[in-house]
Structures are given as structure tokens and as C-alpha cells.
NUDRENMAR-151361 format. One record per residue: x, y negated, z negated of N, C-alpha, C in turn; residue number from 1; chain. Coordinates in pm, 1 decimal. Layout:
<rs>
<n_east:X n_north:Y n_up:Z ca_east:X ca_north:Y ca_up:Z c_east:X c_north:Y c_up:Z seq:NUM mol:A>
...
</rs>
This chain:
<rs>
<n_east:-1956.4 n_north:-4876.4 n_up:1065.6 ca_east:-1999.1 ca_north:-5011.5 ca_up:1042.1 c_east:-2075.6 c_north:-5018.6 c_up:911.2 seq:1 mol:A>
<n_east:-2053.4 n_north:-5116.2 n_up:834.2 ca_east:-2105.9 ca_north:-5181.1 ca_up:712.4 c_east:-2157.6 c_north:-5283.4 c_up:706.5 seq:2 mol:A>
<n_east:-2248.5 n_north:-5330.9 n_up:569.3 ca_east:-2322.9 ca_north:-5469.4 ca_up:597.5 c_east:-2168.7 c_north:-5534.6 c_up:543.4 seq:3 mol:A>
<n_east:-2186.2 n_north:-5666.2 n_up:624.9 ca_east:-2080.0 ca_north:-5756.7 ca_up:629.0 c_east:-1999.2 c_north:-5751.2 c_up:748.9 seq:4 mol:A>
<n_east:-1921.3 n_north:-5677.0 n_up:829.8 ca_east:-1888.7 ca_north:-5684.4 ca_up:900.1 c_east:-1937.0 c_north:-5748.5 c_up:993.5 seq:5 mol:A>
<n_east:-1801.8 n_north:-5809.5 n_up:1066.9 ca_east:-1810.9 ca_north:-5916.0 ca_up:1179.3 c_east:-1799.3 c_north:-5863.4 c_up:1305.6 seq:6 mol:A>
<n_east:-1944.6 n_north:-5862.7 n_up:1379.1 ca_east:-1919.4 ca_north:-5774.6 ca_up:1552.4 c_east:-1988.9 c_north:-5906.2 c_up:1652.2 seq:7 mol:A>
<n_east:-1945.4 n_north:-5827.3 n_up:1741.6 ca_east:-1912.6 ca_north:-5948.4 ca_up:1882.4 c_east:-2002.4 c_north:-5773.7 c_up:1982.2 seq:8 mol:A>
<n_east:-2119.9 n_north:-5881.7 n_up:2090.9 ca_east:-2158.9 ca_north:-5804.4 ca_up:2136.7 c_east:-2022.4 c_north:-5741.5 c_up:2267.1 seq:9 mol:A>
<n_east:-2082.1 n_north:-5625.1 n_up:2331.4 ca_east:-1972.9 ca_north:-5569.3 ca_up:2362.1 c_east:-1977.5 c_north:-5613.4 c_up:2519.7 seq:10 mol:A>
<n_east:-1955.8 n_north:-5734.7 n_up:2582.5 ca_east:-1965.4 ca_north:-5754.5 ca_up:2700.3 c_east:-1908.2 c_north:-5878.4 c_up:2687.6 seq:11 mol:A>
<n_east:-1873.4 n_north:-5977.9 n_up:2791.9 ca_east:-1767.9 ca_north:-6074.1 ca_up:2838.9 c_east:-1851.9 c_north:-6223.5 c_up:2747.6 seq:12 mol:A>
<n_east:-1793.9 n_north:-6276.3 n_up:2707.5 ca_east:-1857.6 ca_north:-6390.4 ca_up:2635.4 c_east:-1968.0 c_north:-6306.0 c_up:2556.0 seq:13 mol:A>
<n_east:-1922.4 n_north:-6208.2 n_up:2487.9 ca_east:-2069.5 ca_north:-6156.9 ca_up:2382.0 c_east:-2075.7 c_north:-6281.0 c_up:2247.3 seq:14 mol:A>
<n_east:-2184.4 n_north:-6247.9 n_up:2209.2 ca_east:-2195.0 ca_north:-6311.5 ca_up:2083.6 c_east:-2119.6 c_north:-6249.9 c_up:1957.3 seq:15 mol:A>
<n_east:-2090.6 n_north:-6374.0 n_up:1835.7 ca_east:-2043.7 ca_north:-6292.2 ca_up:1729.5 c_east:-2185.4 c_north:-6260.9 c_up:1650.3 seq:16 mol:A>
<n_east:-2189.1 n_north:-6149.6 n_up:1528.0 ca_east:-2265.7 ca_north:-6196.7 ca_up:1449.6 c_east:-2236.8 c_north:-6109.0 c_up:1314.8 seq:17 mol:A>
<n_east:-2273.4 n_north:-6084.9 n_up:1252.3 ca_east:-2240.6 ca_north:-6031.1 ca_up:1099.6 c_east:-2370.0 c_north:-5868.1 c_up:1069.7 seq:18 mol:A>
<n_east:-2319.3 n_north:-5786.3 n_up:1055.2 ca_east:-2388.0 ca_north:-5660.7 ca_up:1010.3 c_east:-2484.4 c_north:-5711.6 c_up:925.9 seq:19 mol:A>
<n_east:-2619.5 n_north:-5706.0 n_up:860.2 ca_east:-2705.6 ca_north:-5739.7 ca_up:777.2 c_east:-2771.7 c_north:-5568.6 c_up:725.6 seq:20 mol:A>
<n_east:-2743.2 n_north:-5463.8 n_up:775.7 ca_east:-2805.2 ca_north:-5324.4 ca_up:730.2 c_east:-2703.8 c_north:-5250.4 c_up:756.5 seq:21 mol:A>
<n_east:-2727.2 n_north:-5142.4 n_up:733.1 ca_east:-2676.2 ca_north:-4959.1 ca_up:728.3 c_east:-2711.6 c_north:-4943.3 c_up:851.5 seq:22 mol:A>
<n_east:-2597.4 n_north:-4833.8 n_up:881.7 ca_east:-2616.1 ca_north:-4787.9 ca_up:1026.9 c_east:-2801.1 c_north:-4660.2 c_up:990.2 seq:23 mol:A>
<n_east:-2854.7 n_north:-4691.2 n_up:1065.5 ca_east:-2996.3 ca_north:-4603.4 ca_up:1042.4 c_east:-3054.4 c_north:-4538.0 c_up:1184.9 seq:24 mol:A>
<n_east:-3128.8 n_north:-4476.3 n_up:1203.3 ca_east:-3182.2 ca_north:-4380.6 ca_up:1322.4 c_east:-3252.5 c_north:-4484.2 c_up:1368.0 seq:25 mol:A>
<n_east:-3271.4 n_north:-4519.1 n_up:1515.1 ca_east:-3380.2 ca_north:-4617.4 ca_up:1542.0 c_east:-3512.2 c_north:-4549.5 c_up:1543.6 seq:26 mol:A>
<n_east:-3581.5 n_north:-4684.1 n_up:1502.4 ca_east:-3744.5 ca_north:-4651.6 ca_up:1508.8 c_east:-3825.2 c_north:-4645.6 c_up:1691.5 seq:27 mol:A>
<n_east:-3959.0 n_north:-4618.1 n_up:1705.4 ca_east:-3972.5 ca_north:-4665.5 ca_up:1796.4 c_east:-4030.7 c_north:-4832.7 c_up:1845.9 seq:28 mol:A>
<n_east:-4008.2 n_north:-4898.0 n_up:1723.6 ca_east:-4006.6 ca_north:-5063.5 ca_up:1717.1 c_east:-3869.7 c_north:-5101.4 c_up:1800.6 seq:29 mol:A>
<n_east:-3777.3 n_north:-5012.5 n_up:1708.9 ca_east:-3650.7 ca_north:-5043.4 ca_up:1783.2 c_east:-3601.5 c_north:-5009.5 c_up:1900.6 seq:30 mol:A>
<n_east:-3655.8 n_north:-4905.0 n_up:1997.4 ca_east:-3691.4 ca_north:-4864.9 ca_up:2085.4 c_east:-3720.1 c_north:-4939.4 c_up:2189.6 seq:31 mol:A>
<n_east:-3794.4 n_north:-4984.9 n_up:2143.2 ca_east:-3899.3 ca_north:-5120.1 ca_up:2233.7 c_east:-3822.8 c_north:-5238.7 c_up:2244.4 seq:32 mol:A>
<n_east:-3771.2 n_north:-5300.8 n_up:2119.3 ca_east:-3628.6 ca_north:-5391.7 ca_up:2132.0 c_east:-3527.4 c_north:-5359.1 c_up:2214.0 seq:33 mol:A>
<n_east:-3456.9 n_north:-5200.7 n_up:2211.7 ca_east:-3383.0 ca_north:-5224.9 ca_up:2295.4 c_east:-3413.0 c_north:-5199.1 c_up:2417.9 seq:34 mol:A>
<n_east:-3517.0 n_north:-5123.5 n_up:2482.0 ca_east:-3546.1 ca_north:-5153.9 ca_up:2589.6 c_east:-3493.9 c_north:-4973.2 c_up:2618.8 seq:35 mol:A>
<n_east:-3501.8 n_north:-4863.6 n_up:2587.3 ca_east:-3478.4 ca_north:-4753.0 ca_up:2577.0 c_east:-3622.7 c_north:-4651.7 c_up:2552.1 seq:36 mol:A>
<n_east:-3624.4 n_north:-4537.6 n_up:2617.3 ca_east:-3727.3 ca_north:-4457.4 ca_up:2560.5 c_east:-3790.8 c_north:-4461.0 c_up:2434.8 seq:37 mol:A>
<n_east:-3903.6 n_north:-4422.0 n_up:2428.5 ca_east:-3992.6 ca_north:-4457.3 ca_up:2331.6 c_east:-3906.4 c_north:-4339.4 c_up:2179.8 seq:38 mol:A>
<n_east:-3913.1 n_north:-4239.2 n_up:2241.6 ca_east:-3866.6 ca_north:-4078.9 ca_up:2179.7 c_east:-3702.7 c_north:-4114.3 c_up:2143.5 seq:39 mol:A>
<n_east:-3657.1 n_north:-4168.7 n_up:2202.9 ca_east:-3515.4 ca_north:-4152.8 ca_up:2203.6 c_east:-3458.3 c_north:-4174.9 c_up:2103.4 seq:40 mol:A>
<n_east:-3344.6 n_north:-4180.9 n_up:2021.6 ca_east:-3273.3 ca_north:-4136.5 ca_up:1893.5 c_east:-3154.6 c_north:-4245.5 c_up:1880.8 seq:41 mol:A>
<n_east:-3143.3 n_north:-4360.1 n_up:1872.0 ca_east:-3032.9 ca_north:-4398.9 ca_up:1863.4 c_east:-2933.4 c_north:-4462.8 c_up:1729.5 seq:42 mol:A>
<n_east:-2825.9 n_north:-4454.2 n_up:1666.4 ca_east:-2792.9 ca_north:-4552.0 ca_up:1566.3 c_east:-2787.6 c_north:-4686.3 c_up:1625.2 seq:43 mol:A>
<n_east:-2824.5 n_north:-4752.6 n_up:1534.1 ca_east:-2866.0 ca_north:-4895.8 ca_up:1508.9 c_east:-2829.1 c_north:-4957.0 c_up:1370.2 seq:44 mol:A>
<n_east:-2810.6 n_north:-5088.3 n_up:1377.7 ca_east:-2812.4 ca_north:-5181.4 ca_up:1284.2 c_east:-2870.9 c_north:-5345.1 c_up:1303.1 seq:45 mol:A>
<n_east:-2884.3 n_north:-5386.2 n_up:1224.4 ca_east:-2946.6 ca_north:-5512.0 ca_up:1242.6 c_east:-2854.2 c_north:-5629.7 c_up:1229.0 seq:46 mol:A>
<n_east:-2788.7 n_north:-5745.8 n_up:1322.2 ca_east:-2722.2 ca_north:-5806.4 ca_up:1295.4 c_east:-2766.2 c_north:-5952.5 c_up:1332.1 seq:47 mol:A>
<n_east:-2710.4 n_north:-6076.5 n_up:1238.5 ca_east:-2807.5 ca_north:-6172.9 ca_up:1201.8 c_east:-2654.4 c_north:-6251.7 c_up:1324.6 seq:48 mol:A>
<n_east:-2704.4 n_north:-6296.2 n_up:1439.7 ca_east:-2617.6 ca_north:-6372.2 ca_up:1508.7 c_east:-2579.4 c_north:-6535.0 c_up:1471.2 seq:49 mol:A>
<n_east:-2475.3 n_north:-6557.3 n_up:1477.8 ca_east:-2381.4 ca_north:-6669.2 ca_up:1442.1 c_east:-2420.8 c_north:-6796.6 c_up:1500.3 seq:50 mol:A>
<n_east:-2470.0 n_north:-6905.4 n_up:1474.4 ca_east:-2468.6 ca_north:-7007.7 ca_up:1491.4 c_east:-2664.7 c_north:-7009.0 c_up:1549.1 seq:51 mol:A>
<n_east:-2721.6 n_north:-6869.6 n_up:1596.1 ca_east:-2838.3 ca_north:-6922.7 ca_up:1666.9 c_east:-2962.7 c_north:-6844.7 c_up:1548.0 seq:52 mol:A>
<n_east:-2886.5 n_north:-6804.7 n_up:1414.5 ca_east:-3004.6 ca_north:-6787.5 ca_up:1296.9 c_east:-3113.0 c_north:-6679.5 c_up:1336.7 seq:53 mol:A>
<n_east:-3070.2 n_north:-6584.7 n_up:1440.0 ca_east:-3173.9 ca_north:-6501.3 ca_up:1467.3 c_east:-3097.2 c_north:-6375.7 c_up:1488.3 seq:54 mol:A>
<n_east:-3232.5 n_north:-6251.7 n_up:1451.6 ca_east:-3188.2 ca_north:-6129.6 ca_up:1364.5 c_east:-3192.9 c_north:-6016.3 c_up:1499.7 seq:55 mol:A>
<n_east:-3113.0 n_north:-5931.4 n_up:1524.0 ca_east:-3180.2 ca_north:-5841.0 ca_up:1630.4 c_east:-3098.2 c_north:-5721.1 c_up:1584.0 seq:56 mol:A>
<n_east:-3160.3 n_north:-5618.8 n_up:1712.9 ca_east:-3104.3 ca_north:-5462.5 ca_up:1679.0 c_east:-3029.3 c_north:-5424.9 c_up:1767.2 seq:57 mol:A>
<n_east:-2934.1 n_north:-5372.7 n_up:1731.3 ca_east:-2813.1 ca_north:-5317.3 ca_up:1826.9 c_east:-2800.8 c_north:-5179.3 c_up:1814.9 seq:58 mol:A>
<n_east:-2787.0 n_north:-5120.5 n_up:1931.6 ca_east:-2711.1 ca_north:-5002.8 ca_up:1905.7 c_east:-2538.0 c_north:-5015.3 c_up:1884.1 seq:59 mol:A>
<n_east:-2467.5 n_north:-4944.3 n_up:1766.2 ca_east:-2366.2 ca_north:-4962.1 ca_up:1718.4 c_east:-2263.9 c_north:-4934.7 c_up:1873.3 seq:60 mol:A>
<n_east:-2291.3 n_north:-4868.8 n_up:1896.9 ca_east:-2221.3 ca_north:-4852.9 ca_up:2106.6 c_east:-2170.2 c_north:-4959.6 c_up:2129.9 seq:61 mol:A>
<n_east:-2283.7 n_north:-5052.4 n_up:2152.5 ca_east:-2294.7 ca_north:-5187.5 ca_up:2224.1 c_east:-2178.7 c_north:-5283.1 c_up:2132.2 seq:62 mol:A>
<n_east:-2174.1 n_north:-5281.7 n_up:2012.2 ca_east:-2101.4 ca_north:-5375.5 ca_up:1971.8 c_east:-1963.2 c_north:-5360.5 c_up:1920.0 seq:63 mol:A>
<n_east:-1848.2 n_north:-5439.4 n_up:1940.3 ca_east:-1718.1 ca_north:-5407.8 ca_up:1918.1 c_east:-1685.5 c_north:-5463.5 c_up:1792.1 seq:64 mol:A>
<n_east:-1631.6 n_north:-5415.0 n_up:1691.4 ca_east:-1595.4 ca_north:-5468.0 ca_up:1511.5 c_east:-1474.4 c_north:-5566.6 c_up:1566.2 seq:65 mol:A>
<n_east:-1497.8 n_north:-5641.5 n_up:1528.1 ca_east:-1431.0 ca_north:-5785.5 ca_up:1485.9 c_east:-1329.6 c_north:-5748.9 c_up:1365.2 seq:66 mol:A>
<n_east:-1393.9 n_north:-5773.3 n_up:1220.2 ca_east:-1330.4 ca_north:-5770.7 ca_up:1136.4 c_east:-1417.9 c_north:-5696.7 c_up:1039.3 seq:67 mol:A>
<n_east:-1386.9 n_north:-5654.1 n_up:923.8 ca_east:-1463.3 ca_north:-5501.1 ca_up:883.3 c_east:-1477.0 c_north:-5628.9 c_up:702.7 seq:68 mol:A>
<n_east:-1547.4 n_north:-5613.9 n_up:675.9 ca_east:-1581.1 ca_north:-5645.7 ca_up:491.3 c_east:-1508.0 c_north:-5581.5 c_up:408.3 seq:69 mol:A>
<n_east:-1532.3 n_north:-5633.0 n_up:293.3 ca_east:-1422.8 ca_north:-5510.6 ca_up:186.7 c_east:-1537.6 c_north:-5471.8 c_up:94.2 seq:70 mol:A>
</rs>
């Protein structure tokens, strides 16, 4: 995954939304967002969701690529 790309969360009616960062190690901020051990290690990116203007963190797992940027 790249910034630009178009992902849809990975569950039934997910949301779309657009990559805004680099895939990066989560913090333990991000941790706490997703609702995962404090210690724990995950890739993440930040994606700015479609139509509701707000920014969150995903683990790249969770979300299925739509359509990829050039």
C-alpha cells in the first residue's frame, strides 16, 4: 500500500477511504486506537475516510485495496 490508494475497510458495508501515509510500525498511540496491546507491533497506515472528513489508523490486514495510485 501507497499514499493514494483507494481502500474499503475489510468487512460488509466497510467504508471507502484513500491512503494519506507509508505503511509504518504502529506506535503505542496507535495501539490504543486500535484497540490492541500496548507492546504489540503492527503495520499501519493512516487513511482519511470518504465523505465523513475524518483521519484514522488501520492496520493494513483490515483493509482491502480498491484501486492502487500511479
Amino acid at each position: 500500500m501507497k499514499v493514494g490508494d483507494l481502500v474499503r475497510e475489510d468487512w460488509p458495508a466497510g467504508r471507502l477511504g484513500v491512503v494519506i501515509s507509508k505503511v509504518r510500525r504502529s506506535t503505542p498511540r496507535d495501539n490504543h486506537e486500535l484497540g490492541v496491546m500496548y507492546g504489540d507491533v503492527h503495520p499501519v497506515v493512516d487513511v482519511l475516510l470518504i465523505g465523513a472528513t475524518v483521519r484514522g489508523v488501520y492496520d493494513i490486514d483490515t483493509l482491502e485495496l480498491i484501486s492502487e495510485s500511479r
